[in-house]
KOLMARPA-783735 format. One record per residue (C-alpha): residue in one letter; chain; x, y, z. Coordinates in steps of 0.02 Angstrom, whole numbers, m for minus. Example, Ala and Ser with C-alpha at 12.3 -4.5 7.8 and 13.67 -1.06 7.14 Angstrom:
BEGIN
> r / c / east / north / up
> A / A / 615 / m225 / 390 $
> S / A / 684 / m53 / 357 $
! end
This chain:
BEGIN
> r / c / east / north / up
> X / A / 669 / 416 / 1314 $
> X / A / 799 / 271 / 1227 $
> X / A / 630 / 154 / 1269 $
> X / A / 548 / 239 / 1147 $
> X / A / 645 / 140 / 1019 $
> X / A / 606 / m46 / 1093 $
> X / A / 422 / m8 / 1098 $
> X / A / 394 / 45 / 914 $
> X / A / 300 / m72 / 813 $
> X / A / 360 / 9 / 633 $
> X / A / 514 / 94 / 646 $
> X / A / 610 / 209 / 500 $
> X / A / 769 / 223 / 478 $
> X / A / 872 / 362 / 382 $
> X / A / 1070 / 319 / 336 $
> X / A / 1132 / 475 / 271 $
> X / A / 1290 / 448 / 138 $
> X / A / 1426 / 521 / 242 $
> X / A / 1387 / 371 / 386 $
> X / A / 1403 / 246 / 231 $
> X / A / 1539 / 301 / 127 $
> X / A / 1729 / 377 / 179 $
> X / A / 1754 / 534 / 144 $
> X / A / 1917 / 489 / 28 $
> X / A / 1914 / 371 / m89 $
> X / A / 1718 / 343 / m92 $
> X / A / 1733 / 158 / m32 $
> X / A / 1573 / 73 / 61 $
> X / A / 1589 / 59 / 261 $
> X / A / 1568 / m106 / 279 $
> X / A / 1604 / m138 / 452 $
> X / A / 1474 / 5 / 493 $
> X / A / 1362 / m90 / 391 $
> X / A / 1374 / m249 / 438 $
> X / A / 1357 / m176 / 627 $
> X / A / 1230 / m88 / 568 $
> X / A / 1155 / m248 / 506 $
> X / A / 1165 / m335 / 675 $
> X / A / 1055 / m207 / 760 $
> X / A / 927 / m223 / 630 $
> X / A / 925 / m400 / 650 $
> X / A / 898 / m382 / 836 $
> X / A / 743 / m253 / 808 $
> X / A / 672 / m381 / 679 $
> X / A / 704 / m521 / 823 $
> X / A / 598 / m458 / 945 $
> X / A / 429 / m423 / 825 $
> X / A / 465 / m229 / 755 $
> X / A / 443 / m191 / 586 $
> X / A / 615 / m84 / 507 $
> X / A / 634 / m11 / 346 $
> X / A / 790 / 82 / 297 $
> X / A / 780 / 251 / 200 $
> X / A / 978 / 252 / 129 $
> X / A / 1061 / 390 / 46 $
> X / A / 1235 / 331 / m45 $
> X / A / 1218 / 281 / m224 $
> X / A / 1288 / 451 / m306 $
> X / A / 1446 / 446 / m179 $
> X / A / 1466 / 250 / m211 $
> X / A / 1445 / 287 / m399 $
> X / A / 1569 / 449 / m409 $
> X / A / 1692 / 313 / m345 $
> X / A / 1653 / 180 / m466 $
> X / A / 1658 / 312 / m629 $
> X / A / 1819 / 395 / m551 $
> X / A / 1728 / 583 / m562 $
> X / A / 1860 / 690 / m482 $
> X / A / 1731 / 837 / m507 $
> X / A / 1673 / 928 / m332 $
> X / A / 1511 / 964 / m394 $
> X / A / 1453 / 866 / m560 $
> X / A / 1311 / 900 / m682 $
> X / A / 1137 / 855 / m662 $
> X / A / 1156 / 698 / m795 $
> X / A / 1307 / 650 / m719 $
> X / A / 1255 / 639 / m539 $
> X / A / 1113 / 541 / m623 $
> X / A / 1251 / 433 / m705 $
> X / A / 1328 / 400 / m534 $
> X / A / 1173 / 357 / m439 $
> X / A / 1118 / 228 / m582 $
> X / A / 1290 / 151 / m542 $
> X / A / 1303 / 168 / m377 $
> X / A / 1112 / 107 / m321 $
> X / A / 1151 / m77 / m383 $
> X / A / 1303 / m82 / m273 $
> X / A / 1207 / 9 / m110 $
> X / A / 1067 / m96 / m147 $
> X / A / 1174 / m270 / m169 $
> X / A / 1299 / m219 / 20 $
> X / A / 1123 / m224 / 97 $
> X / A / 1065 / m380 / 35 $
> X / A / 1234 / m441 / 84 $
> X / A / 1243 / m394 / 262 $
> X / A / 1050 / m435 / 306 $
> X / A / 1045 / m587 / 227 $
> X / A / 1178 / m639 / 363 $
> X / A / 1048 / m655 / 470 $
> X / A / 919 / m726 / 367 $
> X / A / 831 / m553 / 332 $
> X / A / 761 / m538 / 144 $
> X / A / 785 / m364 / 69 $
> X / A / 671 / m244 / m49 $
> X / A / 738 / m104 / m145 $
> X / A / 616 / 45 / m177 $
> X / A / 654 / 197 / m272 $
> X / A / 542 / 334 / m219 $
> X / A / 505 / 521 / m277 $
> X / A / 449 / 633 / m187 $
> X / A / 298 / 614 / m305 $
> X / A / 243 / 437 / m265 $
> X / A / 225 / 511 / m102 $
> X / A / 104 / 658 / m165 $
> X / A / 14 / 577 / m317 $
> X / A / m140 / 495 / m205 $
> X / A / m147 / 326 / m324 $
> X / A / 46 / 306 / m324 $
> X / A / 36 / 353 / m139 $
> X / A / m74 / 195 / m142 $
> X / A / 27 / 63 / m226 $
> X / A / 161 / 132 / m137 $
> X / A / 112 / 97 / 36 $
> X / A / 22 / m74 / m12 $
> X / A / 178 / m93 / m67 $
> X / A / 275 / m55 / 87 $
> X / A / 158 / m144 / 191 $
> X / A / 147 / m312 / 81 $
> X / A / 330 / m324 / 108 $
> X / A / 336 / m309 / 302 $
> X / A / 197 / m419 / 308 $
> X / A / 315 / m525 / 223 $
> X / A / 467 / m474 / 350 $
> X / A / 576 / m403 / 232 $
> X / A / 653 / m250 / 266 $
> X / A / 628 / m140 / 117 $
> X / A / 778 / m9 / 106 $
> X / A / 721 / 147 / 13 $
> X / A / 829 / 291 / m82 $
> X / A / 751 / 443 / m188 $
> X / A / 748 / 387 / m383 $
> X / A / 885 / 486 / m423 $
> X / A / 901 / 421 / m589 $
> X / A / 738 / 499 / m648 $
> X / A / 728 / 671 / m565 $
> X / A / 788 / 834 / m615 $
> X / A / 703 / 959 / m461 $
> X / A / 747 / 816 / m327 $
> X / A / 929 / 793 / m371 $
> X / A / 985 / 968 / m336 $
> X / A / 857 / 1019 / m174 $
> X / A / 780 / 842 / m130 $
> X / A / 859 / 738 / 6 $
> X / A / 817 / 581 / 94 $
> X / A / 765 / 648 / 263 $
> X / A / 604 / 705 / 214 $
> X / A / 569 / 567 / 91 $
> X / A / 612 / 455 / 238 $
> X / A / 461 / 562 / 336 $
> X / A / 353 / 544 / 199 $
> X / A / 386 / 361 / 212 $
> X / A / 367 / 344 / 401 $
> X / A / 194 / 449 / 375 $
> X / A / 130 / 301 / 215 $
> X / A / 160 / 157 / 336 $
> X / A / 120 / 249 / 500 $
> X / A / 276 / 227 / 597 $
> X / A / 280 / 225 / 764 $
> X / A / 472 / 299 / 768 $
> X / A / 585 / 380 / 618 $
> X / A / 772 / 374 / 688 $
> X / A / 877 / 489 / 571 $
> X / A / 1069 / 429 / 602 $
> X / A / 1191 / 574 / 549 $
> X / A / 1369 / 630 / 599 $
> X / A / 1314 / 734 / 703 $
> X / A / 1232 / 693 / 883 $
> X / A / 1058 / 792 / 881 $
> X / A / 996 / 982 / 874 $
> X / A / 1105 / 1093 / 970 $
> X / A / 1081 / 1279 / 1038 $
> X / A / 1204 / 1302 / 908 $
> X / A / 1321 / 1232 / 797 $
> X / A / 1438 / 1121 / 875 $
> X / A / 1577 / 1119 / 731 $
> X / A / 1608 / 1294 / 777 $
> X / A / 1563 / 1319 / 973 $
> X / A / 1626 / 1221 / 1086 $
> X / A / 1530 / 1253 / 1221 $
> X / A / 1352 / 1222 / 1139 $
> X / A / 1236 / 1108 / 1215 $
> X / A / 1141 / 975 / 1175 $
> X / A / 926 / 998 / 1144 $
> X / A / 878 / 804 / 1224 $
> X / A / 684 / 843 / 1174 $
> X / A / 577 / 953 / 1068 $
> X / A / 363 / 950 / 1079 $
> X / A / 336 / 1069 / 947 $
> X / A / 440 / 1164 / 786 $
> X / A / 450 / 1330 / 832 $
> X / A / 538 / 1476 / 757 $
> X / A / 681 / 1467 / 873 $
> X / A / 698 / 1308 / 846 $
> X / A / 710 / 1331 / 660 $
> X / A / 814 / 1455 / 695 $
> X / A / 952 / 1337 / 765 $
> X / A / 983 / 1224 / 604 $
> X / A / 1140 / 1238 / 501 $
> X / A / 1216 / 1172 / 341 $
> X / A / 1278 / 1008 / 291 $
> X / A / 1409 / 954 / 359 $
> X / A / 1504 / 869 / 212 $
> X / A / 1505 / 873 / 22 $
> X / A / 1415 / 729 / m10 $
> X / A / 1273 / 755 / 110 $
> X / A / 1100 / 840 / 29 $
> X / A / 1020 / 866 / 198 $
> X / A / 1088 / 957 / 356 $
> X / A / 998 / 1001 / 510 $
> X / A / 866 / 1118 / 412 $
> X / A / 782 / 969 / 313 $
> X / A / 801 / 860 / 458 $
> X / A / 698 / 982 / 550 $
> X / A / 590 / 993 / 419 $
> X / A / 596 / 807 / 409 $
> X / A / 539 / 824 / 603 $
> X / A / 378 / 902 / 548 $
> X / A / 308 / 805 / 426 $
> X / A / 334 / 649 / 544 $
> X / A / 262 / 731 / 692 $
> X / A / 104 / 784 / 618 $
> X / A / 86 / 590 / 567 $
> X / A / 104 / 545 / 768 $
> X / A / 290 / 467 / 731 $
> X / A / 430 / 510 / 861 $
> X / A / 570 / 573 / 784 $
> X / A / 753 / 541 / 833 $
> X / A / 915 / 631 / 783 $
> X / A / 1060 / 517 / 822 $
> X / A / 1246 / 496 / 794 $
> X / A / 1261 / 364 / 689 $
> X / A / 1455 / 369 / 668 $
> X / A / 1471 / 246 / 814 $
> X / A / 1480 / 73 / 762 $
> X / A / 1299 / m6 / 830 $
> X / A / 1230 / 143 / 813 $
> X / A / 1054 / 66 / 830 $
> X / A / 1107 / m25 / 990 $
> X / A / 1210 / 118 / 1079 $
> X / A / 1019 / 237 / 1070 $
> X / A / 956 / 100 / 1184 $
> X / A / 1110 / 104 / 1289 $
> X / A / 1053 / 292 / 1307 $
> X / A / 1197 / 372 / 1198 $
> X / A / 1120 / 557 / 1160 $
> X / A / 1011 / 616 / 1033 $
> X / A / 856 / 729 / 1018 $
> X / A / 703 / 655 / 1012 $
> X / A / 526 / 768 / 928 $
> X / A / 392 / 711 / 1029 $
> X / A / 211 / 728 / 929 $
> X / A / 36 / 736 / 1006 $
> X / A / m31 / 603 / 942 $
> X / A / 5 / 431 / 904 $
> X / A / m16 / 374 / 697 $
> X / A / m177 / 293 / 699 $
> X / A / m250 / 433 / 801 $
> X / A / m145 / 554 / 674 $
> X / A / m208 / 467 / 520 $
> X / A / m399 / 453 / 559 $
> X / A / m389 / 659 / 584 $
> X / A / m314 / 682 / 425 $
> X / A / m449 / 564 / 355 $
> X / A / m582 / 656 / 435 $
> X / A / m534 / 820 / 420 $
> X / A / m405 / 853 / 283 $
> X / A / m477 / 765 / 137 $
> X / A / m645 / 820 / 20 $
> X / A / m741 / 682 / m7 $
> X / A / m771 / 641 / m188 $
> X / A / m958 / 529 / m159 $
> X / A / m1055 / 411 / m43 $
> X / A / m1072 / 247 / 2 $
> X / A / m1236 / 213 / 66 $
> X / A / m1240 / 39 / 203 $
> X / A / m1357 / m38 / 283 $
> X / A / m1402 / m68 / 474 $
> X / A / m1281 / m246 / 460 $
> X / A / m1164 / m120 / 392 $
> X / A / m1166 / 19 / 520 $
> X / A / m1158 / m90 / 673 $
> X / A / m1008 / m179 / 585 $
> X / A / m917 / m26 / 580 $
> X / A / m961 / 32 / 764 $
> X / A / m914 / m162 / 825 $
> X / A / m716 / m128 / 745 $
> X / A / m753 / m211 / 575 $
> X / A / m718 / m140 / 384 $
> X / A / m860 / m118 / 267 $
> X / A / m875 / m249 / 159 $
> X / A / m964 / m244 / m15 $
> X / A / m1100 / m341 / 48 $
> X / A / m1172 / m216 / 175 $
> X / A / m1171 / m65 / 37 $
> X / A / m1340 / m48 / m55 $
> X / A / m1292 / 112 / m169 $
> X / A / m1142 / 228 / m241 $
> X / A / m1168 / 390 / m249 $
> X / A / m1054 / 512 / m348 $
> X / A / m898 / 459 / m469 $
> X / A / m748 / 440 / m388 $
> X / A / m565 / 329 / m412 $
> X / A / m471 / 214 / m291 $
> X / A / m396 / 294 / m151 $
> X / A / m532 / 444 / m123 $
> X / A / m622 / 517 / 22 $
> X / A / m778 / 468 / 31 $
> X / A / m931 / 469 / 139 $
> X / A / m1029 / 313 / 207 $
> X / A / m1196 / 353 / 260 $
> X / A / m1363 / 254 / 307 $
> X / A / m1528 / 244 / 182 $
> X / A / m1575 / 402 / 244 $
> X / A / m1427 / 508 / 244 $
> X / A / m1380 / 529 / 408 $
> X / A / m1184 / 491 / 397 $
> X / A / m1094 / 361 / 473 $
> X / A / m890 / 411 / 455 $
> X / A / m766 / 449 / 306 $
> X / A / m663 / 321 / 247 $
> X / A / m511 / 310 / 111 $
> X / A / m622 / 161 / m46 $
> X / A / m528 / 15 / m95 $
> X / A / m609 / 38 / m245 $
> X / A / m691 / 164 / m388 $
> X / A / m853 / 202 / m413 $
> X / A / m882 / 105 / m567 $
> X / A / m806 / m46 / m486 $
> X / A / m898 / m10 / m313 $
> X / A / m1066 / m13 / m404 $
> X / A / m1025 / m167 / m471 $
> X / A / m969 / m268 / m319 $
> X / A / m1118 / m174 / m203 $
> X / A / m1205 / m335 / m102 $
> X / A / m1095 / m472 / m155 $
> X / A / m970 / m560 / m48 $
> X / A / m804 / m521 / m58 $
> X / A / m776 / m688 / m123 $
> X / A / m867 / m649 / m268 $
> X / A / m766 / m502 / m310 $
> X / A / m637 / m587 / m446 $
> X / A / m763 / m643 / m558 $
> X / A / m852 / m499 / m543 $
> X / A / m713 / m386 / m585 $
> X / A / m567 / m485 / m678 $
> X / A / m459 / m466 / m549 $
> X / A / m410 / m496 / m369 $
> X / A / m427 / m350 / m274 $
> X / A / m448 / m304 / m85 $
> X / A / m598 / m421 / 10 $
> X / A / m642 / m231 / 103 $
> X / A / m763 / m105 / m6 $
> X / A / m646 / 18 / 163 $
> X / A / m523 / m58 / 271 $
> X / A / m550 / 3 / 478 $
> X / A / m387 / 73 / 464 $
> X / A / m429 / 202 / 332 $
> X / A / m608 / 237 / 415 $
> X / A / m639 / 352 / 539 $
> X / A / m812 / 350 / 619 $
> X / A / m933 / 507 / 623 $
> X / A / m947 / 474 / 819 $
> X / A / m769 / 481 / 860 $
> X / A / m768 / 646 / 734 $
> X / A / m895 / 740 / 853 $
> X / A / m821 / 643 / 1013 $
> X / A / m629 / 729 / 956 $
> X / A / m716 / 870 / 920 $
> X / A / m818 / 892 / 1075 $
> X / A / m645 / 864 / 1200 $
> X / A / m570 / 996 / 1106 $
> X / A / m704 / 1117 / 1135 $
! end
């Protein structure tokens, strides 16, 4: 199971605040970090992609602003995240940059990750930047939310995260070692789950609270967490992540529970393409077109001859031959208005014709799903 980790191509990674910052006094872990930082390194050495989802700023900034307060107001947790985020933000940037490793800072909520065009941008986004080989590190924009602050919590946004970029593996580091068959802090003689293929009730049934004041999440949302990855085709580890190298001691088969899905994320994504989304118009191609897309290849603006419907960037629609018969479902690079007006020209062409520079693909492969491999999935599951 610990190879799971060295054959990921994108891996997630969620820091929860307790790992991060000491209980008294609020001061940064920076041995843990800079350990932390090592491991990274060594994943980004060998060709996998990493981005860190890091919890932290409000403990960091409850230091800084001396709030002796166990549980402070929604504008002043706000207050201590806005202070604390710059220092989180700057210990990373620190410790990777040790070993050569640029860093992004994202601040996410949790409706960038709902909103389909800020969905978009995020995960071009997200992807630019690994293309790049930073490692973007992530926290929830505390600063701005009011619902988030009190119930939100990183280990879903970190899902939500591994689900944009379709990760391969979301490793959620806590202080406590994986899902147990109960809760270890008060039984003794509880054992330790190594692997879970599907959520069930009595699984659910097993999570507890969190274990410190600082920490948002707990087992519950990390189960929850567990879900949302899953149904994306991500593996899901819950690690101890007290140990220094915490990254390095899952491959040297310390414990943990891994959530094994059914599917990998490309096969995961092009369901929810085909299946999940309504489409909102058509793009009618031609034969060049059609055996483009069956050879691998994206659909270019040259091989569409007409737009059907109104739709934006980002929307399901429907590519389809002359006479109607369809050809898949795809995710457009671009709206209607625009698609009408790039239609038949090369993608060169596509700056002057619009002002700007946008993608050279009317639908990338990887957000197309082909009618044949609809009926083909369909047909094995009949």
């Amino acid at each position: 199971m610990t190879a799971r980790l060295g054959k990921a191509r994108r891996i997630v990674i969620k820091i929860g605040s307790s790992l991060l910052v000491h209980p008294e006094g609020g001061t940064l872990r920076r041995s843990w970090l800079e350990a932390l930082a090592e491991d990274v390194a060594h994943l980004k050495g060998r060709g996998q992609d990493v981005v860190i989802v890091s919890s932290g700023s409000i403990a960091l900034g409850r230091r800084q602003l001396q709030l002796q307060e166990s549980v402070l107001r929604l504008e002043v947790s706000q207050a201590a995240a806005a202070v604390g985020q710059i220092r989180l933000a700057h210990a990373y940037q620190e410790v990777l940059a040790h070993y050569g490793i640029d860093t992004a800072q994202i601040l996410l909520t949790s409706a960038d990750t709902e909103a389909r065009r800020r969905y978009l941008n995020a995960r071009n986004t997200l992807n630019a930047l690994l293309k790049l080989g930073t490692v973007p590190v992530i926290n929830e924009n505390d600063t701005v939310t009011t619902e988030e602050i009190r119930f939100g919590d990183n280990d879903r946004l970190g899902a939500r995260v591994a689900e944009m970029i379709s990760a391969d593996c979301y490793v959620l580091l806590s202080d406590v070692a994986g899902l147990f068959t109960a809760d270890p802090r008060h039984d003794p003689e509880v054992e330790l789950i190594p692997e879970v293929r599907e959520i069930t009730p009595a699984i659910e049934a097993l999570a507890g609270k969190a274990a410190s004041d600082d920490a948002r999440g707990g087992m519950v949302t990390k189960i929850e967490a567990a879900r949302i990855a899953m149904s994306a085709g991500c593996h899901v580890l819950i690690a101890d992540g007290t140990v220094p190298h915490p990254l390095a001691a899952i491959e040297n088969k310390r414990s943990g529970t891994w959530f094994i899905p059914h599917a990998n994320p490309q096969t995961a994504r092009k369901l929810w393409i085909a299946g999940s989304l309504r489409p909102a118009g058509r793009i009618i191609v031609d034969d060049g077109a059609v055996a483009a897309l069956h050879n691998g290849k994206s659909l270019l603006p040259a091989g569409v001859r007409n737009v059907d419907g109104s739709f934006e960037r980002g929307d399901s629609v429907i590519v389809c031959r002359p006479n109607g018969r369809e050809v898949g479902r795809g995710l457009v690079a671009y709206s209607s208005q625009d698609a009408r007006r790039i239609m038949g020209h090369k993608s060169r062409e596509i700056e002057n014709l619009l002002g700007y520079r946008g993608r050279d693909e009317m639908i990338h492969r990887d957000d197309l799903v082909l009618t044949r491999d609809i009926e083909d999935s369909e047909t094995r599951q009949a």
